[in-house]
Every structure is written in C-alpha cells, then in structure tokens.
N, C-alpha and C positions, 0 to 999 in steps of 0.2 A: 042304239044310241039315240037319244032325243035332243034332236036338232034344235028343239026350240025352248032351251033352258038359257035360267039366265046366263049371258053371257061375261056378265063382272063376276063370275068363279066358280066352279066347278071340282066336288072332290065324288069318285070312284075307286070302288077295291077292286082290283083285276082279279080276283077270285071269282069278282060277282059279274066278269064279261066275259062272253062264250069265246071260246078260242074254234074260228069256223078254219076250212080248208081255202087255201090261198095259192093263185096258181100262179108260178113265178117262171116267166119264157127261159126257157133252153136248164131249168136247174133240174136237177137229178139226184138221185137216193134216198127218194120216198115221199111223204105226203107232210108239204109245208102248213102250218094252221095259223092263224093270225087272230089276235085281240085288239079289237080298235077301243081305245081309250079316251079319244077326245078326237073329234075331227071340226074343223073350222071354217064350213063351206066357202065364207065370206073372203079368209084369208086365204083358204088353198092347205091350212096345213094339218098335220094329221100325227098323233103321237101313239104307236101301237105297240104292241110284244108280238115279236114274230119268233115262231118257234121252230128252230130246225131241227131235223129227223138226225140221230143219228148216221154217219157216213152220205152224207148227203153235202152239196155241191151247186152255190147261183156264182154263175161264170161271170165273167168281167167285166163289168157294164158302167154307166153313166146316168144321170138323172139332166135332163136341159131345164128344167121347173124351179129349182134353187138345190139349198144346201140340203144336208141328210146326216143326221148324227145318232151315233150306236153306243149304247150302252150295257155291258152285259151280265146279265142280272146272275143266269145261270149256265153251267156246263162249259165249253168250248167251243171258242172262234178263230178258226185259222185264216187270217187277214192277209194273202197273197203274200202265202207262205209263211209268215211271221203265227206263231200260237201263242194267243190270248186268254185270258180266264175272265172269271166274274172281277168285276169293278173296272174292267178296260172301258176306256173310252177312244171312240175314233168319229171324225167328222172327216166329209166329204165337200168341196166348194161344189157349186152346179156346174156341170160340166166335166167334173174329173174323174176320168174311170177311177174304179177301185173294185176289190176283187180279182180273183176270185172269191166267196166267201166260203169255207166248209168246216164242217163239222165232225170232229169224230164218235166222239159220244154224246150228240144232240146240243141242244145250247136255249135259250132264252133271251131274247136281245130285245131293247126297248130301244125305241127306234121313234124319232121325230122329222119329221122332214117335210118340203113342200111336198102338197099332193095334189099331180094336176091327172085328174081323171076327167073319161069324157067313155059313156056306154059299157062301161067294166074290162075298159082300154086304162091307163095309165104309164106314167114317163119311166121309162124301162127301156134303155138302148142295151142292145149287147155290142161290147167292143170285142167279143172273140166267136170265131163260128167254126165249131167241130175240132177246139184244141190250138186252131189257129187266131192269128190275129183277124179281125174285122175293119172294119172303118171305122175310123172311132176319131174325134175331136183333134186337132195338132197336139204333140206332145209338149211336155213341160208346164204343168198347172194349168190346163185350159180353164177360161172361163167361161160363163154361158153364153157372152155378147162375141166370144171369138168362134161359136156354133154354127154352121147353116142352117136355115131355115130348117124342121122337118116338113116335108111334103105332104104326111099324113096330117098334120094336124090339122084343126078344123081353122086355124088363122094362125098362119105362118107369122105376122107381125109383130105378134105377144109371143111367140115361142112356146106357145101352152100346148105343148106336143104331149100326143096317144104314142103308144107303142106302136114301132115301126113292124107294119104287116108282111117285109120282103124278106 
C-alpha cells in the first residue's frame, strides 16, 4: 500500500490487494490471511479483509486503541455463539471484549478499526486463556478510559498498547 497518495481519496479493488498470512495470538484452525486496504498512519486506522480459514477460532479478546467494526462480505461468522452470514454487521466500543470469533466454513469480513501498531506488535488483548476466562476490562460495556494502563506499551499515557507479551 502506498502511504504516500493523496490523502483527499482513495479508491482500490481488493482483487488487486494481496491477501498475506496474518498472525492472530492464541487463534486456531489454520492459517489467517489479511488484505490491508487503506491504512492511515497519521490517524491510526486501518480498513482490511481478514480471511478466516474454515473451522478456525480468534478467542475473546479486546482492542484498548478504539472502536473495530465487521462487516461480512463472505461465508460464516459465529459471533460468541450467535451465527452470522454475509451483510451482518457488528461493532465493538474500545475496550469491549467480544468473541469469540469462528468460523465453520471460512468467512471474509471487512474489518475497520483503530490500529495502534508498534514493531509488528498490535492491540490484541486476550480476555480468555486456554477455554478460561483471563483478565479482562470490568464488566458491563467497558470503555477504554475505564482500562489500566498496559505495562507493555511503549507510553502508558496514550493507551497506545502492543500486545501483551505475558
């Protein structure tokens, strides 16, 4: 993607962006690929097609960066338990676990969200570890000023949290 195009508008065919392998902490049942479509250094946000593998599995997580919203273009999303098809839409505030996410027969979801990356680190918490629950934000619609600091990130002040390494 060429960072340095004008920034008053932008059109792309996802046909014509390579869908690379995308490594997603603790998911399972095979090999994730991702199309980045538009990403926006300046503002943090980023608008891709993430492709799920059939029977495959990203466990219940969080983003502390902002909001994340799914759109799904093709195949099947089982949204913590609820199954979805093409034209579902679902958004997440920052902060709010959601997920699990899985797939039975693969899926296609177009996917915008903040994206606060730092070394091919990105905001990725898991709120469940090995089937169980994790630490994960207070319940009832967390939001991301009701977050603790992460410790990982490189300035706790902004909340511009990497994935937690523990």
């Amino acid at each position: 993607m060429d960072e340095t195009m004008d920034p008053a508008g932008l059109m792309v065919d996802a046909k014509d962006i390579e869908a690379v392998p995308f490594e997603i902490p603790g998911a399972t049942g095979g090999s994730f690929l991702i199309q980045i479509l538009n990403q926006d250094v300046a503002r943090g946000v980023v608008t891709t097609i993430v492709h799920l593998p059939a029977g495959s599995r990203i466990p219940a997580h969080f983003h502390r960066g902002g909001p994340e919203m799914h759109y799904i273009l093709e195949g099947d999303l089982i949204e913590a338990g609820e199954a979805l098809g093409p034209g579902a839409f679902l958004t997440h505030a920052a902060g709010t676990v959601h997920g699990p996410h899985e797939s039975q027969g693969g899926a296609k979801v177009l996917t915008v969200q903040q994206w606060q990356s730092h070394d091919g680190q990105f905001d990725f918490h898991a709120a469940e570890e090995q089937g169980r629950p994790a630490a994960a934000p207070p319940p009832g619609g967390t939001a991301a000023a009701a977050l603790p600091p992460d410790p990982t990130a490189p300035n706790p002040d902004t909340r511009d949290a990497e994935q937690a390494t523990g």
